[in-house]
N, C-alpha and C positions, 0 to 999 in steps of 0.2 A: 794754797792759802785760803783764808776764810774772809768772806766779804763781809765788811764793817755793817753795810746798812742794805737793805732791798731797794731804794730809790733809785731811779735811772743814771747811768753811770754814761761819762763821755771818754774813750779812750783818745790820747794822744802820744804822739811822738813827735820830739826835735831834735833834728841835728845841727850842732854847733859845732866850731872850730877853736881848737887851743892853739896858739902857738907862742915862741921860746924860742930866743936867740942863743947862739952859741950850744945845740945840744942840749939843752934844756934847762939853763943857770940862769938866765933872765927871762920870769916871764913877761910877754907883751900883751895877749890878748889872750884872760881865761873867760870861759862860760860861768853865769851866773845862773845856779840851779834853781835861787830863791826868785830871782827875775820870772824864769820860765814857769815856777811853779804857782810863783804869786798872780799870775795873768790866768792862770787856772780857776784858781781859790777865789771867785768873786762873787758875792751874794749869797752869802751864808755857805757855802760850797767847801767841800774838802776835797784833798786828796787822798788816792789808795792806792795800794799795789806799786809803788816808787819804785823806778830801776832807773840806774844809770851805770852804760856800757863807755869803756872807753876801747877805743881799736885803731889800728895803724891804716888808714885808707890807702888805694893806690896814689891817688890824686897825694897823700900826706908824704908817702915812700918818691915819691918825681920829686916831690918840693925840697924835701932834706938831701937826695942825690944829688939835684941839680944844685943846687947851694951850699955843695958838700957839707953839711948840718950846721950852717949859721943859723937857717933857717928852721926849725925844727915845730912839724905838728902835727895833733892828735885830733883824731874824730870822736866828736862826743854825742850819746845821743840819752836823751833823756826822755822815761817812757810810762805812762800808768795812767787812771782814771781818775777825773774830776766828774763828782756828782754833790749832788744837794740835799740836804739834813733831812 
């Protein structure tokens, strides 16, 4: 990929938690990309290089076995650079 601008760039990553009852037909708790990204975005600031991964953690595979899938959740992680115009 091609960098938008030469200005110093700050890399980040978060992991959030989705989860969804019954197998995943009610959700309860999704991540908010625009939350994570907008805490980035301050002071003239953008973002670049946006990735969002989602993946079955172990911790996520205990929770829906053990709850035989009432419980059901996904690891979310969301990842790229905030820098300044």
């Amino acid at each position: 990929m091609t960098k938008m601008t030469d200005s110093p760039s700050e890399y980040f990553v978060v992991h959030k938690h989705a989860f969804w009852l019954f197998g995943g037909l009610i959700p309860v708790s999704l991540p908010e990309v625009d939350e994570v990204v907008g805490r980035m975005v301050v002071n003239n600031a953008g973002v670049q290089n946006l990735k969002i991964t989602t993946e079955l953690s172990l911790f996520d595979f205990l929770l829906s076995a053990l709850t035989s899938g009432v419980i059901y959740s996904q690891s979310v992680i969301i990842e790229g650079e905030a820098y300044d115009y």
